[in-house]
N, C-alpha and C positions, 0 to 999 in steps of 0.2 A: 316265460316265453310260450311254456307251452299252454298256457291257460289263456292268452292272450292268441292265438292258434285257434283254439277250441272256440273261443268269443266269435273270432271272423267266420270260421266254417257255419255256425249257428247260424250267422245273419246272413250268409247264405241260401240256408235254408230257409228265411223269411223274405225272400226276393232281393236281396242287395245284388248288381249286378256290379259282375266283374268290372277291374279295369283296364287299365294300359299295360302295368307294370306287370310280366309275367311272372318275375320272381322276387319276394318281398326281402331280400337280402343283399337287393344292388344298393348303389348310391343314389342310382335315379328316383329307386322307388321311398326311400328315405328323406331325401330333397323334398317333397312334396306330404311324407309324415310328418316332419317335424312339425309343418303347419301343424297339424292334428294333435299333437303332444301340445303346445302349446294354448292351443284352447281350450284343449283337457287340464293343462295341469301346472300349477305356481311352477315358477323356474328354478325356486330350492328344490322339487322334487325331480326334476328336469337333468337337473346338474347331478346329483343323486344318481340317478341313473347311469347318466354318462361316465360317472366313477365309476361306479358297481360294475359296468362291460368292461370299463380298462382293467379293473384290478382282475376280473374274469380270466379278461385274455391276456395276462402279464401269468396268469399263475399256470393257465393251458398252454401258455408257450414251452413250459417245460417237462411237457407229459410226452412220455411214449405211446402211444396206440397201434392198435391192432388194424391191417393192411386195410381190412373189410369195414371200418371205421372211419376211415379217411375222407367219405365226399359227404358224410352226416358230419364232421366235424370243421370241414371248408364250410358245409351250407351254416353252420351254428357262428362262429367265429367272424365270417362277413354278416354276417347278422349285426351280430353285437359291435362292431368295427364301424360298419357303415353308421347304424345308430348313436353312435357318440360322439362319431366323427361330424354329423350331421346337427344332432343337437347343439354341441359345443361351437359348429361356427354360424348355430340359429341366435347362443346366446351372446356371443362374444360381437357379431353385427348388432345386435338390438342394445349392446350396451356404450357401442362405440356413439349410433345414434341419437339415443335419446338420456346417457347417462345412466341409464335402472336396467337390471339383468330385462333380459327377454325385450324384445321387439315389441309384444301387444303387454307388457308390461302385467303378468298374468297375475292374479291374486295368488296370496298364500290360502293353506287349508285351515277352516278352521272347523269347528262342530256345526256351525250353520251357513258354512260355503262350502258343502260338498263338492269335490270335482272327480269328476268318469272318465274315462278312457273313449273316447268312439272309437270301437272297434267297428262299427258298422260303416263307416268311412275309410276308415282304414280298410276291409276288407272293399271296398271301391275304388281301392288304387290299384290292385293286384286282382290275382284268377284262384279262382279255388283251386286247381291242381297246383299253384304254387304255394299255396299256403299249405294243405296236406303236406305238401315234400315238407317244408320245414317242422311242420310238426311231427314229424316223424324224426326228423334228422335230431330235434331236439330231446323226445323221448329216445333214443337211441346213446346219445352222448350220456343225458341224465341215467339210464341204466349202469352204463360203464362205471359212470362215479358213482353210482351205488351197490353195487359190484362188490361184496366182500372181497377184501384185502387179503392174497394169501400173509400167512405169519411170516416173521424173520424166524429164521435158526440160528443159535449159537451153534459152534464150531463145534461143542459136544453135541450138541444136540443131532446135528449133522453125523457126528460119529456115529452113535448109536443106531440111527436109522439105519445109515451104511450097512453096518455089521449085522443088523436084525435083519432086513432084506436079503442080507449073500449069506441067512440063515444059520448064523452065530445065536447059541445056547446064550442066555440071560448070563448066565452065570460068567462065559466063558467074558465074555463084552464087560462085566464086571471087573472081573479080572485086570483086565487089559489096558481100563479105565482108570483102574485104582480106588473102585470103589467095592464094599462091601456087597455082600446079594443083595442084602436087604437095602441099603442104601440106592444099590440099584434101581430096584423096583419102585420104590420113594422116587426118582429122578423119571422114572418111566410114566410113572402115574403123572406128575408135575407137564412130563411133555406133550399127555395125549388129552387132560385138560386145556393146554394150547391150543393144540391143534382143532379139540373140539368135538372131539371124539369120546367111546366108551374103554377103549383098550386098545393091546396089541395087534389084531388081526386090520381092523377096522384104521389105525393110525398110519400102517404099512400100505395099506390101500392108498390112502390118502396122499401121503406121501409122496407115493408112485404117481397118482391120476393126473394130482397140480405140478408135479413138475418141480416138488420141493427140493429135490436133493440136485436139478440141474446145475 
């Protein structure tokens, strides 16, 4: 999405002028792509797609996000919604028609029937300030999921932090654990390779900063 984004703001810049559809994420402006998917591209790749947004938005159904996240993740979501919803009753009328997926009964790909996306059409349906917002809203979502994952903690692991933080001696955490010093330190070294860290000062920072021990 976002390289297809990048596509339209280009032609753009090579005079395509806007069009009707303010924001490339309605129904309306989708009604009128699909045309353009479709003379771009075989209907197995078509339907493809239209899987790829559902299984998308079946697996973002169950995310939590962050407050300041929420109108990048509306504009992504009716994106990929509108789009499948759109292709799917582009292919489902063209097959009721004439029997074969798709309406213009679109070739498949092969090595010597390449097919292209017109995004220069596509950016003819829409405004470039609509297109920017989604490409943004889309880089923004994609950082999120690429967003290192804080670690899980075991219940020890948890402990240990606890007690090193409210500045419990090694030894004494040891103790209390049931493990050995040295066994200790062996468990300590194990958790701040987790974490991703060099050691003890550096792991208790961390700890603290993400919110690990919430």
């Amino acid at each position: 999405m976002v390289g297809g984004a990048d596509a339209m703001l280009e032609a753009y810049r090579f005079g395509v002028p806007e069009g009707p559809h303010r924001e490339p994420w309605t129904a309306e402006y989708h009604r009128e792509a699909v045309r353009v998917y479709n003379e771009s591209l075989p209907s197995s790749y078509q339907r493809d797609v239209a899987k790829l947004f559902r299984d998308s938005l079946t697996a973002m159904a169950g995310c939590s996000i962050p407050a300041d996240l929420a109108a990048d993740w509306a504009i992504v979501t009716a994106y990929m919604r509108e789009a499948a919803t759109s292709i799917e009753d582009w292919l489902v009328s063209g097959e009721s028609a004439s029997g074969r997926p798709g309406p213009a009964g679109a070739p498949e790909l092969t090595p010597h029937n390449p097919r292209v996306v017109h995004w220069d059409v596509l950016a003819g349906l829409t405004t470039q300030a609509g297109t920017r917002r989604m490409k943004n809203a889309c880089v923004a979502v994609k950082q999120y999921f690429d967003a290192e994952v804080p670690p899980s903690l075991e219940a020890s692991e948890r402990r240990m932090l606890e007690r090193l933080i409210s500045g419990a001696a090694i030894a004494d955490v040891a103790s209390e654990m049931g493990y050995s010093e040295r066994s200790m330190y062996r468990e300590l070294s194990k958790l701040w390779k987790k974490l991703g860290v060099s050691g003890r000062v550096a792991g208790l920072r961390k700890a603290i900063a993400e919110g690990l021990l919430d």
